[in-house]
N, C-alpha and C positions, 0 to 999 in steps of 0.2 A: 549802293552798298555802304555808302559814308553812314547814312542813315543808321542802319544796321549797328553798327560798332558802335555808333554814337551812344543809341540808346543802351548798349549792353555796358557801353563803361560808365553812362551814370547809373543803370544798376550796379558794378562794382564798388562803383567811389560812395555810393551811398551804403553799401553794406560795410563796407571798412568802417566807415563813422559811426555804421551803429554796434558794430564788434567790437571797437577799438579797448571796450572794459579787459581785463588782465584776467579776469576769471570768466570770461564768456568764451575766450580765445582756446583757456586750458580744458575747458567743458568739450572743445570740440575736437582736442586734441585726443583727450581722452574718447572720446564718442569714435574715433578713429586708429583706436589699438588695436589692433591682434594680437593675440595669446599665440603664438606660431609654435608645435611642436618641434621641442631640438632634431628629433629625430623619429622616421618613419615607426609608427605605432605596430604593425602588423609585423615588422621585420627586425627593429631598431639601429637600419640603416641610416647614417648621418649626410649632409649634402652630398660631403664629395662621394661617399661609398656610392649614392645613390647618380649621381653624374658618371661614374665611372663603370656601373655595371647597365648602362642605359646604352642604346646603339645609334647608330648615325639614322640621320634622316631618308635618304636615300634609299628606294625601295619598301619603305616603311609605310604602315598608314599614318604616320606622320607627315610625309611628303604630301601624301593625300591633300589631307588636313591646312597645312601650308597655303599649298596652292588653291585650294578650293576659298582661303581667304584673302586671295588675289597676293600673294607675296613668296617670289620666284625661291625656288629649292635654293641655288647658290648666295642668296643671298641671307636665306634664313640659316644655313650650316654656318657662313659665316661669321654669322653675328653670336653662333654656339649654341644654337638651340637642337636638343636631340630626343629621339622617340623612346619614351618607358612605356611595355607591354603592360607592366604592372605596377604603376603608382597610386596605393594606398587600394589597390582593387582593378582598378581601372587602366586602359589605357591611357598614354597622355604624351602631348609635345611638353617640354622641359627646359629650364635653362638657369641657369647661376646668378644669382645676385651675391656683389662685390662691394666690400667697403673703398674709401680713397684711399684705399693703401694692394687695392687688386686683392685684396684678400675673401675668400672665398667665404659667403654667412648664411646663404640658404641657397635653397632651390626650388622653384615656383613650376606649377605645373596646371597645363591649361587641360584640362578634357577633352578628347575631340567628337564624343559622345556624350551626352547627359538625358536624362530620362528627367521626368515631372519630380519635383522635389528632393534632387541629387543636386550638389555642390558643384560649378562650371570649375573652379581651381582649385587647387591645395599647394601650401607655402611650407616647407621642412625646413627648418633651422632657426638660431638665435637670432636670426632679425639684424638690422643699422646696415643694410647693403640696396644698393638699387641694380637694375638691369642698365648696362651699357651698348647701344649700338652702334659702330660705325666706329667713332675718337669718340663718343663719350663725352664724358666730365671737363677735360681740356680745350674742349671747342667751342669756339669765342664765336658765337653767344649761347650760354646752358641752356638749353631746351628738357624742360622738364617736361614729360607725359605724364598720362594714368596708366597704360596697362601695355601687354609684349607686342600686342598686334599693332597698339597704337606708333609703338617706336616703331616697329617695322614698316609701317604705311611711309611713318617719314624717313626713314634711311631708303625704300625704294625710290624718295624723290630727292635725294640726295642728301639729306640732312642728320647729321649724326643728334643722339639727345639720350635722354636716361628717363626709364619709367620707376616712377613709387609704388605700384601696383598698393595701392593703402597702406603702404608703409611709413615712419620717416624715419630718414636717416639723421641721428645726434652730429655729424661733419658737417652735414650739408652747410649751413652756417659760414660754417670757416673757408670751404671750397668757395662759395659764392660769394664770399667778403670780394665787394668794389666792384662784382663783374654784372654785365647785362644777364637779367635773366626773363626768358619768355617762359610762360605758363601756359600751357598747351593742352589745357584737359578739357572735360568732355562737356559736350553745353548740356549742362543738366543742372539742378537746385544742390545736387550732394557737392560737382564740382564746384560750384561756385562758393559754398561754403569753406573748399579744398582751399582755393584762390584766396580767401581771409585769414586764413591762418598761415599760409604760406607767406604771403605777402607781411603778416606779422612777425614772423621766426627770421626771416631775410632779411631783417632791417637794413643791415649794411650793402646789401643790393641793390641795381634800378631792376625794378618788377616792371614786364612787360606781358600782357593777357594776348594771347592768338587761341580765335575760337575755330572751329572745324566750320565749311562753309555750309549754308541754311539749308536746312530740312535732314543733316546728317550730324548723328548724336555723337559721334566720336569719328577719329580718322580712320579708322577702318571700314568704316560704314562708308565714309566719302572715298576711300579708295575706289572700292567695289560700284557703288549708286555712279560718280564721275568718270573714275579712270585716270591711269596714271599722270597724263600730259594733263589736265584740268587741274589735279590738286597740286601738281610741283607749279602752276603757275598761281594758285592762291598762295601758297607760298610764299614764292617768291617775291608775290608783291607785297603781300602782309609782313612776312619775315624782316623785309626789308624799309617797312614803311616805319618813319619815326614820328608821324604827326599827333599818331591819335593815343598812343599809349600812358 
């Protein structure tokens, strides 16, 4: 397994040096914006209206939905996620993203149905918030993810973190100033360009890379392929290992 990481963090170190230009960095910044409607198109419902006319997961095909992605009802209610019969058309599980100030700036919503050439998500609101689970922002060490399932795969193995779902948040910076931060996205070419740019906006952080383990593209995938007790111990060792980062 040393192998493994070995090889994947001289493909990082090597892609940093060759990003490291100031305008190849903001290309990719850009290349990763979303235009996010302030508000629901069909209704002109705003986050919060839209969080607050949405129902609990419980008994929903949300719950379905949840569980069927290996991540227990109690723990995804907890974390605030809840069922819209009708977001933008569609059904969908739902949850709030928050600025560092807990303030309320969108609401992301997963599909739990998609047909050929239909959208998996839709994001309603002004943007600069991320998804919190578990502590969140405050827990030493930041665990950034990519997407809701992904946090959730890690809070069912104990680990609080925050997903971008392709977003960035303008605080992030400031919050992360001094603190360890692991980067936790998905082993793919789009993440790892994620990882260059992130690793560049951070400067004032130590940047630490944890990849999802071999042959599963994201932690959700390794959820479900391993199972719970498999991934909390990749975790655990990797989370914890200082050698190779």
């Amino acid at each position: 397994m040393a192998s493994y990481f070995s090889i994947q963090q001289r493909r990082l170190n090597t892609a940093i040096l060759l990003y490291r230009d100031p305008s190849a960095i903001k290309a990719l910044m850009k290349k990763h914006h979303f235009n996010d409607l302030p508000c629901m198109p069909d209704s002109g419902l705003t986050p919060g209206q839209l969080l607050a006319g949405s129902q609990a997961l419980v008994h929903s095909a949300g719950q379905s939905y949840v569980e069927y992605r290996g991540i227990p009802l109690q723990l995804a209610a907890a974390a605030g996620v809840r069922f819209a019969e009708n977001f933008g058309g569609r059904p969908a599980v739902i949850i709030g993203l928050y600025d560092d100030n807990d303030r309320l700036t969108s609401v992301h919503g997963r599909y739990i149905n998609t047909l050929r050439g239909q959208n998996k998500m839709l994001t309603i609101g002004t943007g600069n918030g991320m998804i919190s689970v578990l502590n969140g922002l405050p827990t030493e060490p930041l665990i950034v993810v990519e997407g809701l399932f992904d946090a959730l795969s890690l809070a069912l193995c104990g680990w609080s973190c925050v997903a971008h779902i392709g977003r960035w948040a303008s605080w992030l910076p400031s919050v992360a100033e001094g603190r360890e931060v692991w980067l936790a996205f998905d082993a793919s070419k789009p993440a790892e360009r994620d990882v260059i740019r992130y690793t560049e906006y951070l400067k004032g952080a130590k940047i630490r890379r944890v990849l999802p383990p071999p042959q599963c593209k994201d932690w959700n995938t390794a959820l479900k392929k391993r199972g719970t007790g498999a991934l909390q111990r990749w975790l655990q060792h990797h989370l914890t290992e200082k050698g190779y980062a």
